[in-house]
N, C-alpha and C positions, 0 to 999 in steps of 0.2 A: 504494500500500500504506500503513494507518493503522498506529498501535501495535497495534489488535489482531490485523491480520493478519500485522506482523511478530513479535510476541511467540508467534502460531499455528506460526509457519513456522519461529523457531527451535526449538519443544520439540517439534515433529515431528523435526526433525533431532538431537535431542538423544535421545528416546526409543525411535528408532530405530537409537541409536547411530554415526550418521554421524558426531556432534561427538560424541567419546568423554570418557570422565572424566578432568578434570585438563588436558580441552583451551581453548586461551586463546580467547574472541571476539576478532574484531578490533575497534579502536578505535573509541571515539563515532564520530570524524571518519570512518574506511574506513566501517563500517556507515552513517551518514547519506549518503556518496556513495555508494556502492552501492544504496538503497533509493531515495532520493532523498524524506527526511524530515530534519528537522530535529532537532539533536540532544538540544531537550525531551523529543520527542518519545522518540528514542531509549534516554533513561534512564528513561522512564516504562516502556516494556517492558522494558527490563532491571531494574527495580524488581520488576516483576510476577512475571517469573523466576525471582527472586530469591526472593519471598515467597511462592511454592512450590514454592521448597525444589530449585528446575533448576540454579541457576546460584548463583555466588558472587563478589562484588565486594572483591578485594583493593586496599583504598588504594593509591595511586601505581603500580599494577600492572597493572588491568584487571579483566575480568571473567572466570573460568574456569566450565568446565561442574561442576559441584558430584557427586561420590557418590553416587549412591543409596542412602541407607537403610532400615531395618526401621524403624527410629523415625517416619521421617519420614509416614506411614501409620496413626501407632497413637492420634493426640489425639481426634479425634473418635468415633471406636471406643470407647475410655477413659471419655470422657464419655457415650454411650450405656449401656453395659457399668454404671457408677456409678448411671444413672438407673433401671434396672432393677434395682434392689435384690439385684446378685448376693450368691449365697452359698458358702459353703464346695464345697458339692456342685457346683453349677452350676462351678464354678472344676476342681474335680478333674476333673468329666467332659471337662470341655473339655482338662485337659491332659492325661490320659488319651490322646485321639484323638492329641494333636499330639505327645506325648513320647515316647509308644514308637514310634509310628511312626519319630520323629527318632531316637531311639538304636538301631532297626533299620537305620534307611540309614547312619546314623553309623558302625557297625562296618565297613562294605563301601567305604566313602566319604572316611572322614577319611584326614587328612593328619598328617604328622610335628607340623606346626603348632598343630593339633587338639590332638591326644593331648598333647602339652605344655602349652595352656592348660587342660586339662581334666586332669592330673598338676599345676600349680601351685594351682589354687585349691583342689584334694582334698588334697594336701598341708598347706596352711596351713589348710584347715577341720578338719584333723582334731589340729592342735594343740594340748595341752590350756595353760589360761588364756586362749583365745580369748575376747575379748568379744560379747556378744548383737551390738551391731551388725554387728561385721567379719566373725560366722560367718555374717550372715545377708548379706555382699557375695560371701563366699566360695561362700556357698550356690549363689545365684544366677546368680554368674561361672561354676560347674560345669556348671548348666543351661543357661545361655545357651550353654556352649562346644559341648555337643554338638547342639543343634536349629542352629548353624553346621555344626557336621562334618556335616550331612546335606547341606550344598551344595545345598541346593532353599530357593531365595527366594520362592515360597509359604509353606513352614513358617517362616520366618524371621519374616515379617512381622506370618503370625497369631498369633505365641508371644512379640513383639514390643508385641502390641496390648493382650497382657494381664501382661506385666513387670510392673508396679507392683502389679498386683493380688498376685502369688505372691509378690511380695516380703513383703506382706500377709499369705498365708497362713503362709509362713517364720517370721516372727515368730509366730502362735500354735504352732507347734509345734516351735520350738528353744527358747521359752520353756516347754513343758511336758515336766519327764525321762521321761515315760511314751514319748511320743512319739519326741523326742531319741535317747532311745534303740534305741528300737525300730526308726529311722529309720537312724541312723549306720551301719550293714554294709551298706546297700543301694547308698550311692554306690562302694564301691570294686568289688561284683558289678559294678554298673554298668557302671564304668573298666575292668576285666579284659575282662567282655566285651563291648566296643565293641574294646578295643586287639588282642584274639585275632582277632575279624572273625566273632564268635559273633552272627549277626542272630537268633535264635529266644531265646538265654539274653538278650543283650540288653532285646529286646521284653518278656519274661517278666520281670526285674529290676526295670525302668522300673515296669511296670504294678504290682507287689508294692509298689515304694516308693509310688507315689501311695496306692494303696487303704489305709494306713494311717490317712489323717484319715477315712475311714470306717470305720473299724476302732474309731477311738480318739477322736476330736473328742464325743462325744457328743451332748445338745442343739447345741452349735456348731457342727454339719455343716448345717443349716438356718437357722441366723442369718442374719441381715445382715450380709457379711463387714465394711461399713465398723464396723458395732454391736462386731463382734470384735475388730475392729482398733486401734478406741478405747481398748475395756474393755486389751487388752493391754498399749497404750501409757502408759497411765495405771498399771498394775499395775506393770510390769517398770521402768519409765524415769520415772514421775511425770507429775506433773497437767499440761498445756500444751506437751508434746514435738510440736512441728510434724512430721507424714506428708511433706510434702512436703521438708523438710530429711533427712528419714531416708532418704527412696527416693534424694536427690542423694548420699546419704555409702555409699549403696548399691549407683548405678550400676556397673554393670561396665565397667573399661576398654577401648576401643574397640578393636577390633584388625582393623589392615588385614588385607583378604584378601590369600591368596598373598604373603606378606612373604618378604623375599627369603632365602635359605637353606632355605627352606621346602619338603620335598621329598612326594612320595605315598608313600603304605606300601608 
């Protein structure tokens, strides 16, 4: 057996959940006796591993089998998605499909866990002197929580692959009060019913809040979202505010599943 076929043979075993998450390999030395390669060889598959995103190497500790995430799936996606000059609309429709679907399953689905990440970031979003940036982490943290409470890592993934983008669209329409406004009563419909276990009011909420930037964006529902994105940045925040420092200060905090205390509705 070479590095390729041992590097094949653990992420079979990993993607099928044999070596579960958070479980340890055994050491250079066990794994080189047991294959019976050498333990260059050894760390070059576990490099490989590593650099997609299977496995994770803690100094003086070993190598554990790494999370699977949403994120881990969305880079190249991202830079596709960019090269096609998406736009506003293109963006809506897609989250359209993927949101109300998710805040349908989300009402029947979430967990105590759910409903408190999705009661925290509504909470602090609706704060008033919130700033442009943090409403639009809040924003996002809201969204993000409930395409989670639908517990389907399909949805997670594809609504994962286009985060940065909606963070994007967030900014043209928390920076316009027409919008803003017209926008704000829809996240708490939202929350009610997702937390009543209302799948029909749900679906129907979600879809009302998206169809607003077609409602309201005008010429800018056809733009180049990156052309909108700009012009925004430059307008609300000044000439040279790096996208990529904005989306990092916009991340939403990660939050393990099934954290402990964490109970079903």
């Amino acid at each position: 057996m070479g590095r390729d076929s041992l590097s094949s043979h653990l992420e079979e075993q990993i993607v099928t959940g044999r070596l579960g998450e958070g479980h340890r390999l055994p050491s250079e030395r066990s794994l080189s006796g047991e294959y019976d390669l050498s333990r260059p060889v050894i760390r070059e598959a576990l490099r490989e591993l590593t650099l997609r995103g299977l496995v994770e190497v803690v100094p003086g500790r070993g190598a554990y089998v790494r999370r699977a995430r949403a994120e881990d799936a969305t880079g190249p996606l991202e830079a596709f998605y960019r090269r096609r000059q998406v736009t506003p609309r293109d963006l809506i429709e897609a989250r359209k499909t993927i949101e109300t679907e998710a805040a349908a399953l989300a009402a029947v689905r979430s967990e105590l866990g759910d409903l408190e990440s999705m009661e925290w970031a509504l909470t602090r979003f609706e704060q008033p002197g919130v700033g442009l940036i943090e409403k639009a982490r809040y924003d996002i943290t809201f969204h993000v929580s409930i395409v989670r409470a639908a517990h389907n890592p399909v949805i997670e993934t594809m609504y994962g692959s286009i985060r940065s983008m909606v963070v994007e669209l967030m900014l043209r329409s928390l920076g316009d009060p027409t919008v803003s406004r017209a926008g704000l009563p829809y996240h708490r419909e939202i929350y009610e019913a997702i937390r009543g276990g209302d799948q029909e009011r749900a679906h129907r909420q979600m879809a009302g809040h998206l169809t607003l930037a077609e409602q309201l964006y005008g010429d800018d529902f056809d733009q180049s979202l990156h052309f909108v994105t700009r012009r925004e940045l430059d307008r609300l925040l000044g000439p040279g505010v790096s996208l990529d420092a904005l989306l990092a200060a916009t991340a939403p905090e990660d939050q393990e599943e099934g954290d402990e205390g964490q109970g079903s509705r």
